[in-house]
Residue, then its C-alpha position, 0 to 999 in steps of 0.5 A: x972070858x967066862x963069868x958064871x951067875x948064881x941067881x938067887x930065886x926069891x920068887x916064883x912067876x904066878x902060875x897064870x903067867x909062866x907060859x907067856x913070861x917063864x920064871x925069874x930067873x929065865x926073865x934075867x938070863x934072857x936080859x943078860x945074855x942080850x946085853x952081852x951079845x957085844x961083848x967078849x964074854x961067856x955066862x954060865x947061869x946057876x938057879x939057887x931056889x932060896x926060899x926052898x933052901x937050896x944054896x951053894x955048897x960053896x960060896x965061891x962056886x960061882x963068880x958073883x950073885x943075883x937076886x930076884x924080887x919077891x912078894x914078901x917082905x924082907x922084914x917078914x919073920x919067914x925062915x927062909x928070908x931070914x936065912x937068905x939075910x945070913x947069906x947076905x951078911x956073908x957074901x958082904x964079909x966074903x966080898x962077893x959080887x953082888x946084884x941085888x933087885x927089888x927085894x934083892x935091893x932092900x934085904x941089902x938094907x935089911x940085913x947090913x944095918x939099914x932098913x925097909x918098910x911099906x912106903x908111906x907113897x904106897x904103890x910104885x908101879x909102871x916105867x918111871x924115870x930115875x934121876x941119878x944122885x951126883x950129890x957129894x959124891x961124884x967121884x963114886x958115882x959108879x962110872x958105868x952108871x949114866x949121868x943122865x935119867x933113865x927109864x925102868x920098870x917098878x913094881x913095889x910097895x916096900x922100899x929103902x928108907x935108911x941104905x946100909x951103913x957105907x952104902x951110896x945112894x945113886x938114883x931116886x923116882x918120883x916115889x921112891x928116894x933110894x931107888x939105887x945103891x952101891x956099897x963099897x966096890x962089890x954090891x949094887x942094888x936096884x928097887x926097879x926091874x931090868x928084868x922085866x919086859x913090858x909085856x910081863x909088867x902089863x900081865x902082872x898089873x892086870x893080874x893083880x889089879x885089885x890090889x892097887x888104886x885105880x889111878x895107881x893101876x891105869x898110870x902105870x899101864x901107860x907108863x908101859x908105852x915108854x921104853x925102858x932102859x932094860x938093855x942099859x941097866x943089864x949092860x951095867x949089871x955084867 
């Protein structure tokens, strides 16, 4: 089986860490060709740098979509952005396989009639558990996606405080209550990053760290001790 990912690149990797880590997109190609080294399947991958405008020329060029996280807001009044809302909408009115991570996460929300905003818990940062919501709605619970916590990697300071009309909330952390979504049979949305290693996460906090409170800062550095389920979440991804 062949199955072909257009990964929507809301963001570049700071300059200072693309050596160590490479872009995003290498970071999910790495992912999800790890986790499909079990199973049957050939992944093709198509870059889409979004915030230079580059799109497919059409939409079904590919099977399904990715999108990265991103240092800017989904609310942000940017061109770019509010061109890739568009494209969300479409892809929504099209059917289209669609992942959303991070930012990927909230401009679902944004651009289907929900909404994200900067937390009001602030910074979210480091592996936090994430306890899956079976509350009313176990028999739409995504049946790949364990009934059990799990560890992922965060790094936001907007999150989803009203999910898109439709939409199902599926897991929540300590600070975050819509830290994953499904909306109908074809978007699922992550505020965490699968993607990440923890060697990237522990870069990138370092890098930006005057950024972040100090207690905020050092608790998610050694959060980075425990493992995350990142071979989990990009087995579920596929």
């Amino acid at each position: 089986m062949k199955l072909t990912i257009g990964i929507l690149q809301a963001d570049d990797v700071y300059s200072e860490l693309v050596d160590a880590h490479g872009e995003y997109p290498s970071m999910f190609i790495h992912l999800l060709e790890s986790s499909a080294r079990h199973q049957e399947i050939e992944l093709v991958f198509i870059t889409y740098q979004v915030t230079r405008g580059i799109y497919p020329k059409d939409i079904h060029e590919v099977d399904a979509y990715i999108m990265t996280g991103s240092k800017k807001s989904v609310y942000e009044k940017i061109s770019w952005i509010t061109e890739l809302s568009e494209f969300v909408k479409t892809l929504h009115h099209q059917r289209k396989t669609f992942i959303g991570i991070c930012f990927g996460h909230q401009m679902v929300a944004h651009s289907l009639g929900g909404e994200a905003r900067l937390a009001s818990t602030g910074w979210s940062l480091g592996v936090k558990e994430t306890i899956p919501d079976l509350s009313g709605h176990q028999n739409l619970y995504h049946p790949s996606l364990p009934r059990r916590s799990f560890k992922l990697i965060y790094s936001h300071r907007d999150q989803v405080i009203k999910p898109a009309p439709g939409a199902i909330v599926l897991a929540s952390t300590d600070t975050c209550p819509i830290a994953a979504c499904s909306l109908e049979s074809h978007i699922f949305t992550l505020q965490g990053h699968p993607e990440f290693s923890p060697e990237y996460a522990a870069d990138l906090f370092s890098l930006r760290r005057k950024v972040y409170p100090e207690e905020t800062f050092h608790l998610a550095m050694t959060s980075l001790d425990n493992s995350a389920d990142q071979l989990m979440l990009g087995e579920l991804i596929i």
